[in-house]
N, CA, C and O atoms as a DFTB+ gen file, in Angstrom:
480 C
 N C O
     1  1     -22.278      -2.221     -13.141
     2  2     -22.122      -3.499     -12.461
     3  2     -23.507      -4.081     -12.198
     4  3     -24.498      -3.375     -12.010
     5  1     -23.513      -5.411     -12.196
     6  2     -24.651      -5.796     -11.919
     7  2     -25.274      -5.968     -10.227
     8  3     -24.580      -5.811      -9.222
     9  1     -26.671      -6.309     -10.241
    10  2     -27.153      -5.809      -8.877
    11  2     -27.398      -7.691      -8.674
    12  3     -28.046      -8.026      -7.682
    13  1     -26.945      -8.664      -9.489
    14  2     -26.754     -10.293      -9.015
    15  2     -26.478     -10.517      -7.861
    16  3     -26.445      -9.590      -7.052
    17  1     -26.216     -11.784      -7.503
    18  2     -25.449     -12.701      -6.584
    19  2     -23.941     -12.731      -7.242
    20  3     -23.762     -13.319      -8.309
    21  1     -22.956     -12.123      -6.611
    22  2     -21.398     -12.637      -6.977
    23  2     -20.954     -13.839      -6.441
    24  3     -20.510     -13.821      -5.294
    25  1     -20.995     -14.906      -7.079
    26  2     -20.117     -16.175      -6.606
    27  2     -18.723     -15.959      -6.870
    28  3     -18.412     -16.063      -8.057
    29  1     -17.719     -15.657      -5.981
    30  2     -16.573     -16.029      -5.741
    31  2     -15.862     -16.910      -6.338
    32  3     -15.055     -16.677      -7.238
    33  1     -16.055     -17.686      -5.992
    34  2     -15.661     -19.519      -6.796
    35  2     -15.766     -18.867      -8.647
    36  3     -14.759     -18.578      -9.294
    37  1     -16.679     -18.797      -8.990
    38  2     -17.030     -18.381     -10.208
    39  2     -16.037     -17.857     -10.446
    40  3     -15.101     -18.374     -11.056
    41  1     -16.078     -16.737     -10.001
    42  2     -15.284     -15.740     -10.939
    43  2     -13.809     -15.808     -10.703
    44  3     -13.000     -15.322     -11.494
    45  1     -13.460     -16.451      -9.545
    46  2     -12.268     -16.661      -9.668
    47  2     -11.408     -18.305     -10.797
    48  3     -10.299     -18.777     -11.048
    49  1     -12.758     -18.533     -11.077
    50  2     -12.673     -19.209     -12.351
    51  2     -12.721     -18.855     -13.729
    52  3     -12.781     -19.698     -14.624
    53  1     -12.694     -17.572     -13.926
    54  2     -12.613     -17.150     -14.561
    55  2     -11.748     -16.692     -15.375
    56  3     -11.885     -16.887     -16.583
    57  1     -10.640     -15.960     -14.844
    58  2      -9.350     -15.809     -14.909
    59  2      -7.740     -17.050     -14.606
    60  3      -7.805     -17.938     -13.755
    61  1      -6.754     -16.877     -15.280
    62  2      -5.285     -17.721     -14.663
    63  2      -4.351     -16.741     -14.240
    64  3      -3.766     -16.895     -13.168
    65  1      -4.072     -15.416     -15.199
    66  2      -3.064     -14.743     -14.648
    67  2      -3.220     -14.249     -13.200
    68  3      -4.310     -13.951     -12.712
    69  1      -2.049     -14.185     -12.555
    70  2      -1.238     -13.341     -12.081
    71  2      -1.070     -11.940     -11.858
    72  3      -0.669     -11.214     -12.768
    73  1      -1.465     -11.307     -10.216
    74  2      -1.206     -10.272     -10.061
    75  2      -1.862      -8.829     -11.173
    76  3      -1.313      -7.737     -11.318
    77  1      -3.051      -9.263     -11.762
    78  2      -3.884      -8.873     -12.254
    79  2      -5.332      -8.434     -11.580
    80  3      -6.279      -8.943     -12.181
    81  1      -5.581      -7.878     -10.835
    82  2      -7.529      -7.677     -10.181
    83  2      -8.126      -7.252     -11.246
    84  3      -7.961      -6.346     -12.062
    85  1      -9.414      -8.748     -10.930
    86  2     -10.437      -8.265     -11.385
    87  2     -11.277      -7.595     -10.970
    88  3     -11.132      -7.348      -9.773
    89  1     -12.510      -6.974     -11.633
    90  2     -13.145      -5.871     -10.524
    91  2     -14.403      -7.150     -10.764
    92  3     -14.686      -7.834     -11.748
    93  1     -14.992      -7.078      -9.305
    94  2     -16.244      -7.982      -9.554
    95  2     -17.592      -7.193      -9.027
    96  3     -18.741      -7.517      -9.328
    97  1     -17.275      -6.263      -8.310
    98  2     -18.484      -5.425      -7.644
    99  2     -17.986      -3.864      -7.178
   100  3     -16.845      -3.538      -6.849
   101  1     -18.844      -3.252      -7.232
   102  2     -18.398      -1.616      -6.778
   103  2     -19.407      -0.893      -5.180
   104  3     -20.617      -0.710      -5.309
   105  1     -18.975      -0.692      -4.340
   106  2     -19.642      -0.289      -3.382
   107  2     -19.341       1.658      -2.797
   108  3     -18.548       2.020      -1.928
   109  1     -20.035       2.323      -3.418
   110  2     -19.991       3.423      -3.209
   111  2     -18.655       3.959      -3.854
   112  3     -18.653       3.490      -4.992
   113  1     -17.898       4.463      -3.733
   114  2     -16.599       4.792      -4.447
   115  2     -14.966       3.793      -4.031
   116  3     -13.746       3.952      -4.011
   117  1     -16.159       2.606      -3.720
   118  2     -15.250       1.608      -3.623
   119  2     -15.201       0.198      -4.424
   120  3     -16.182      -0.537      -4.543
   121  1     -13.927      -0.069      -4.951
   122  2     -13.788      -1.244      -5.520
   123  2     -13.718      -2.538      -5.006
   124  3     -12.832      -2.770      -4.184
   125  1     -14.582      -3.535      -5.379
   126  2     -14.078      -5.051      -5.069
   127  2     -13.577      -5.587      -5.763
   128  3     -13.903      -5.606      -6.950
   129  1     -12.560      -6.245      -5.254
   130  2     -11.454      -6.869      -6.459
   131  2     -11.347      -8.239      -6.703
   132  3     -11.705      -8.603      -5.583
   133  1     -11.112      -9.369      -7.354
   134  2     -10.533     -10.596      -6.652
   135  2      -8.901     -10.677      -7.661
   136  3      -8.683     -10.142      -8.748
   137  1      -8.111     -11.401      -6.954
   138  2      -6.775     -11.328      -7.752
   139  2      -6.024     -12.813      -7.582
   140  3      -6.346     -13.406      -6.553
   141  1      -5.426     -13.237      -8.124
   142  2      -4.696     -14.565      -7.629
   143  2      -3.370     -14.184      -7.859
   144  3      -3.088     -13.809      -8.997
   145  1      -2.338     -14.211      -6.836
   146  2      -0.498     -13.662      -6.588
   147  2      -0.260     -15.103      -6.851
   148  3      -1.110     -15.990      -6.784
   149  1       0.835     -15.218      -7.119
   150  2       1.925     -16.020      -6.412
   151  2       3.399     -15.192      -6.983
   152  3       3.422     -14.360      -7.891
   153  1       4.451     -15.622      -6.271
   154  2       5.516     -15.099      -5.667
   155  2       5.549     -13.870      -5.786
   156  3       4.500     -13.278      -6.035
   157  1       6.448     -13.347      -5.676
   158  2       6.967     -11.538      -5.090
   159  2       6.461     -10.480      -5.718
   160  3       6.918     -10.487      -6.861
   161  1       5.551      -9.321      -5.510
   162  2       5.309      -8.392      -6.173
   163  2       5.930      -7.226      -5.962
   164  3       6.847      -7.534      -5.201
   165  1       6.004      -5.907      -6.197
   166  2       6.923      -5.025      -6.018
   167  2       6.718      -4.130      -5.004
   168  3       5.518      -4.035      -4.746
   169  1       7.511      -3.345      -4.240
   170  2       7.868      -2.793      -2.760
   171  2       7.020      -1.606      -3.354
   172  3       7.456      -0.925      -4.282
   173  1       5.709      -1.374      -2.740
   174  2       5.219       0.150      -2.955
   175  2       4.456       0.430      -2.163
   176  3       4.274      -0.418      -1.289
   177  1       3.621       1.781      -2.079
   178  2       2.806       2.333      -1.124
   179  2       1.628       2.970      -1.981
   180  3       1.752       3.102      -3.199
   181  1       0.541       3.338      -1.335
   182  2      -0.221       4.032      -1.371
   183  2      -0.650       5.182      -0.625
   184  3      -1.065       5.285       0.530
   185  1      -0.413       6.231      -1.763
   186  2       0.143       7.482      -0.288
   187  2      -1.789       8.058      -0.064
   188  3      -1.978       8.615       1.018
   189  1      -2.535       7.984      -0.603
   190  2      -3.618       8.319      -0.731
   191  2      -4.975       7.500       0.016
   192  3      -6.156       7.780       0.219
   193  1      -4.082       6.347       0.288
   194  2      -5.580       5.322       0.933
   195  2      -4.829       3.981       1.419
   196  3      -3.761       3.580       0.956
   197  1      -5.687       3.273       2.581
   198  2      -5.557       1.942       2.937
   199  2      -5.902       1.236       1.631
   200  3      -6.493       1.574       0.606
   201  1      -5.169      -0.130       2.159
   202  2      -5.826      -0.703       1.350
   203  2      -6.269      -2.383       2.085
   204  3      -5.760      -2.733       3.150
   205  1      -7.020      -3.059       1.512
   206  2      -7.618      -4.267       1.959
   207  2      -7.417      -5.772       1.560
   208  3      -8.329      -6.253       0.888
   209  1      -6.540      -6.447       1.819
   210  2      -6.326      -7.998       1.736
   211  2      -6.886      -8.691       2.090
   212  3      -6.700      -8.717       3.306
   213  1      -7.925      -9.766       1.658
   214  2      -8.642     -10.757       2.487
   215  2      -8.265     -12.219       1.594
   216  3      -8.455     -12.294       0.380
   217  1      -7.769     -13.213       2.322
   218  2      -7.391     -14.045       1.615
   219  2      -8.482     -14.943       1.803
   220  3      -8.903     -15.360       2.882
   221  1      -9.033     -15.285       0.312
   222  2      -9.833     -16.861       0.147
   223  2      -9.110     -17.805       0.477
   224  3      -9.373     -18.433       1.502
   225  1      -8.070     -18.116      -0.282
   226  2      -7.701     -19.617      -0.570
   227  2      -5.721     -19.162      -0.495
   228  3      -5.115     -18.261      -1.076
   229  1      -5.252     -20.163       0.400
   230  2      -4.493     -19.887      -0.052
   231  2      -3.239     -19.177       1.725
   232  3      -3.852     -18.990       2.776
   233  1      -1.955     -18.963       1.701
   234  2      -1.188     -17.898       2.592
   235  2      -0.646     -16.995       1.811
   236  3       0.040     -17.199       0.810
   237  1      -1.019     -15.798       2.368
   238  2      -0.355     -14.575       2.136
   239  2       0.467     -14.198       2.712
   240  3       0.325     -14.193       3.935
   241  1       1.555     -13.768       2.210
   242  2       2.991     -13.109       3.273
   243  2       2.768     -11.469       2.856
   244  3       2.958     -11.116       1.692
   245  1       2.434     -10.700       3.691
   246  2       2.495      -8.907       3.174
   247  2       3.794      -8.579       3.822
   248  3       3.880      -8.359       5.030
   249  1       4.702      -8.552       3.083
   250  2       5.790      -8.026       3.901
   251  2       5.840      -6.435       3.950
   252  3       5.582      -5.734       2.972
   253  1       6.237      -5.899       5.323
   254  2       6.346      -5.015       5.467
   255  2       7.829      -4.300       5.861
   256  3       8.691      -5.174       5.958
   257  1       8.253      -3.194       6.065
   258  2       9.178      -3.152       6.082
   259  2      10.280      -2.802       8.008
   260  3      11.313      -2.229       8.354
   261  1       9.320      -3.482       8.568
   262  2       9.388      -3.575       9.540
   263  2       9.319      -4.784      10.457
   264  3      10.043      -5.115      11.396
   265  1       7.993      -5.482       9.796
   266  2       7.463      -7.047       9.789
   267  2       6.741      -7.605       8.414
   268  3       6.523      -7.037       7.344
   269  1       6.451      -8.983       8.880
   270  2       5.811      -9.757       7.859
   271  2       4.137     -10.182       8.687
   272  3       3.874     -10.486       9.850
   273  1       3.423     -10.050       7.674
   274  2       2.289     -10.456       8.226
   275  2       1.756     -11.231       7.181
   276  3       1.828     -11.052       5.965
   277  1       1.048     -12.385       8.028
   278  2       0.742     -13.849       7.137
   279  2      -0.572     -14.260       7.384
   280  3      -1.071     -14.388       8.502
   281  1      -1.174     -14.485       6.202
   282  2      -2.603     -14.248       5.905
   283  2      -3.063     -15.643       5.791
   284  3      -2.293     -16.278       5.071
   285  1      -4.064     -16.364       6.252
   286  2      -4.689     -17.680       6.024
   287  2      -5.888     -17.547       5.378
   288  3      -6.295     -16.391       5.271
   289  1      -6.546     -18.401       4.931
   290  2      -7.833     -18.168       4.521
   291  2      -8.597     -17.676       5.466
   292  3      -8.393     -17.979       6.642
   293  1      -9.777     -16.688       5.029
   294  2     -10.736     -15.997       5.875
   295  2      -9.978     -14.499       7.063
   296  3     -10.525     -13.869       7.969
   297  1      -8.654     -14.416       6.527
   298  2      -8.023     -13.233       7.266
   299  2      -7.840     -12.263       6.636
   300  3      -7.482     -12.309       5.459
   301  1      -8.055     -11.133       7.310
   302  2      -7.233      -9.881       6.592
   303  2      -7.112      -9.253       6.996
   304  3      -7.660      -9.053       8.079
   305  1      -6.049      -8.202       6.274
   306  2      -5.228      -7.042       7.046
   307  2      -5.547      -5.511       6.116
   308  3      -5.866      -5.307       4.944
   309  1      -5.346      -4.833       7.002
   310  2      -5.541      -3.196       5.787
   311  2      -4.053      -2.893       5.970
   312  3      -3.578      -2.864       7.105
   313  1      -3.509      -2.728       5.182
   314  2      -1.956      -1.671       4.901
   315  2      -2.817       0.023       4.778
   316  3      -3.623       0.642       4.082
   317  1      -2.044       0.141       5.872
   318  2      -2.535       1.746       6.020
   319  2      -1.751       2.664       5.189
   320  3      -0.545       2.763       4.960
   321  1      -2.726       3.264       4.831
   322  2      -1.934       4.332       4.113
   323  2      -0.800       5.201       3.916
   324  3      -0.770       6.281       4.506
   325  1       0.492       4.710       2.860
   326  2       1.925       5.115       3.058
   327  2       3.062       4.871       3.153
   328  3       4.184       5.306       2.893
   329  1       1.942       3.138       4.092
   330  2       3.099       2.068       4.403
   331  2       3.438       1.124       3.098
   332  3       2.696       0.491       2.348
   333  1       4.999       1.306       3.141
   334  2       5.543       0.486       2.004
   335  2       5.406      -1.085       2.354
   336  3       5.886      -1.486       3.414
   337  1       4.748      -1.992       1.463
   338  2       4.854      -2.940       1.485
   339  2       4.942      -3.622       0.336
   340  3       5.071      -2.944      -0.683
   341  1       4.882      -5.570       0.165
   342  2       5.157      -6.218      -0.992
   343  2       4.532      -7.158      -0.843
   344  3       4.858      -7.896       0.087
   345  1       3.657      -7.437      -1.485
   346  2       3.183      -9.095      -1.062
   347  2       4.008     -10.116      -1.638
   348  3       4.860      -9.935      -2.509
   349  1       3.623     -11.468      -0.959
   350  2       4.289     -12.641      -1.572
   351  2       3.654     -13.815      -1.379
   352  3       3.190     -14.085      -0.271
   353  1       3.551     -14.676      -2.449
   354  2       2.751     -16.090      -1.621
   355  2       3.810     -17.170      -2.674
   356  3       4.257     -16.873      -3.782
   357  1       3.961     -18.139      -2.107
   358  2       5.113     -18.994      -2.401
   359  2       4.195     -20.179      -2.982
   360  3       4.875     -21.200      -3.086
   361  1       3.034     -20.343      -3.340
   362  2       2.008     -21.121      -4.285
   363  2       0.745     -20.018      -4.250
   364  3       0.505     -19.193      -3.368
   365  1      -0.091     -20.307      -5.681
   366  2      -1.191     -19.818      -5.932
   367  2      -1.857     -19.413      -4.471
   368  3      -1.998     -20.146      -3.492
   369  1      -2.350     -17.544      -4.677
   370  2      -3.508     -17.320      -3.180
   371  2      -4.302     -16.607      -4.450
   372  3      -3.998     -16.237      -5.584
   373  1      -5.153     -16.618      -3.856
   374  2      -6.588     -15.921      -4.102
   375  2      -7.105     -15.352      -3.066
   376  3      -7.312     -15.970      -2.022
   377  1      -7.421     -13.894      -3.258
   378  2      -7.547     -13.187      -2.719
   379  2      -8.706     -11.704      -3.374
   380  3      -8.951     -11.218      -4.478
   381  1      -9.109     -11.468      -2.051
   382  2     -10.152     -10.647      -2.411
   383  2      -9.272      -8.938      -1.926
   384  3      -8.613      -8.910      -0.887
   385  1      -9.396      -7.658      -2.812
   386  2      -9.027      -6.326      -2.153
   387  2     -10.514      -5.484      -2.390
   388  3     -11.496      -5.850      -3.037
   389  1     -10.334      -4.450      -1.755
   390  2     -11.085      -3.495      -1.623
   391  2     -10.487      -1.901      -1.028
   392  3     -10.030      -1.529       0.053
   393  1     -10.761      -1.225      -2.342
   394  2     -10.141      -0.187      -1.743
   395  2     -10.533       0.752      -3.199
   396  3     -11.026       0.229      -4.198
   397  1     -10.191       2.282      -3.080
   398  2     -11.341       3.290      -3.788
   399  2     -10.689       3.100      -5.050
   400  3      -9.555       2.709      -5.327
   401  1     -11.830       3.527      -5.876
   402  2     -11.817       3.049      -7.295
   403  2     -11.112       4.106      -8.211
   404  3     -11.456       5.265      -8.446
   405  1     -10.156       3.478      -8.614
   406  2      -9.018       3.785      -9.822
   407  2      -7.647       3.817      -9.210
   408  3      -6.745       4.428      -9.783
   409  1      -7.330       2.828      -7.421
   410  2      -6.365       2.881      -7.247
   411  2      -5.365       2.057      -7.724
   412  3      -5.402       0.969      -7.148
   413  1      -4.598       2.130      -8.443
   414  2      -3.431       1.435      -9.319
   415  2      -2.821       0.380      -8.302
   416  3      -2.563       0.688      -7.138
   417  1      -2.669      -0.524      -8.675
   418  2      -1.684      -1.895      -8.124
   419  2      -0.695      -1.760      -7.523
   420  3      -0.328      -2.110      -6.401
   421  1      -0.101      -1.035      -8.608
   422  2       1.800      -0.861      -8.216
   423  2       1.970       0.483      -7.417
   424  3       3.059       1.026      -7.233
   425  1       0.986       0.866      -7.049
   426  2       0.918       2.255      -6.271
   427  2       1.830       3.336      -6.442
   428  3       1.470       3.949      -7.447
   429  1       2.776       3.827      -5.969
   430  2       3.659       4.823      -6.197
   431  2       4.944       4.048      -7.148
   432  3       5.785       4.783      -7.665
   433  1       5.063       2.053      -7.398
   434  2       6.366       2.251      -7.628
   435  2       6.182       1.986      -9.227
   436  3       7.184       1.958      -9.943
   437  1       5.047       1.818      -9.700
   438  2       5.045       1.848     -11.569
   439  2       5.645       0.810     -11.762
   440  3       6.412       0.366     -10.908
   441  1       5.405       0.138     -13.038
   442  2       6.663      -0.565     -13.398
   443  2       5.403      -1.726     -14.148
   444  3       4.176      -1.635     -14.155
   445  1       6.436      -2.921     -14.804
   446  2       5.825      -3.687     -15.682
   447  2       4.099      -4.512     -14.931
   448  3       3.069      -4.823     -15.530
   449  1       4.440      -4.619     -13.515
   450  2       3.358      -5.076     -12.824
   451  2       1.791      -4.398     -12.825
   452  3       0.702      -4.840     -12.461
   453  1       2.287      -2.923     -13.499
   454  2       1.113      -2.246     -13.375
   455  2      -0.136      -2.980     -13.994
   456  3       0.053      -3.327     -15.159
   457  1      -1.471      -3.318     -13.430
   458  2      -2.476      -3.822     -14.295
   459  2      -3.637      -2.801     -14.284
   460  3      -3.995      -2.066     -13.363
   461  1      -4.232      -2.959     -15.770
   462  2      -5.663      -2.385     -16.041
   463  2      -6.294      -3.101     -15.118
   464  3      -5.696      -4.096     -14.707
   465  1      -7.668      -2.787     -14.547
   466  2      -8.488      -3.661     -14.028
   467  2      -9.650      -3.364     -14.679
   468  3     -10.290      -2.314     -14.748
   469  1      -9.880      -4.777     -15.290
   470  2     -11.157      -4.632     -15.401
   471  2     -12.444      -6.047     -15.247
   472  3     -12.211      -7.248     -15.104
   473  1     -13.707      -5.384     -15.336
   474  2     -14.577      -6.292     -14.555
   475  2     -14.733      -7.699     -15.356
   476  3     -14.396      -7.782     -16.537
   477  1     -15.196      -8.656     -14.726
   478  2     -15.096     -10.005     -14.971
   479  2     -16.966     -10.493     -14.218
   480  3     -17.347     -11.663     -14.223
């Protein structure tokens, strides 16, 4: 990875799909991601690690299976480790994750959503 300036804006110009992270920076055995959702992704967990939502642009709905928690620009939440959740955003979000490197998307539930990540 490079030791640059990451512009945000940039690189999230970079990409159109969907529920895809890109990796844009690495911090110790941790990944930075940026990703753009819109509507429903699939009910899973991560039994091994939190993980990190920070929304740029955009509302995030993380539903949980208990509550919903709703993300504005400049907020974020960690899903702790285990807890089943799903995101959802009902127009284009962009969004930044962070969390250790080679953790899979679809976490425990697999399936067509799974994405490679790679850097941009």
């Amino acid at each position: 990875m490079s030791t640059d300036v990451v512009d945000l804006g940039e690189k999230f110009d970079l990409f159109r799909e969907h529920w895809s992270p890109k990796l844009v920076a690495r911090l110790n055995d941790y990944e930075v991601k940026l990703v753009k959702v819109q509507g429903e992704f699939v009910w899973h967990s991560h039994e091994e690690t939190d993980e990190l939502f920070l929304v740029i642009e955009g509302t995030l709905t993380i539903q949980l299976r208990d509550r919903d928690v709703t993300l504005e620009p400049g907020q974020l939440f960690v899903v702790p480790r285990g807890v089943e959740h799903c995101p959802r955003a009902d127009v284009e979000v962009k969004a930044l994750l962070l969390e250790p490197a080679g953790v899979v998307n679809t976490g425990n539930a697999g399936g067509e959503l799974t994405a490679r990540v790679e850097p941009i």
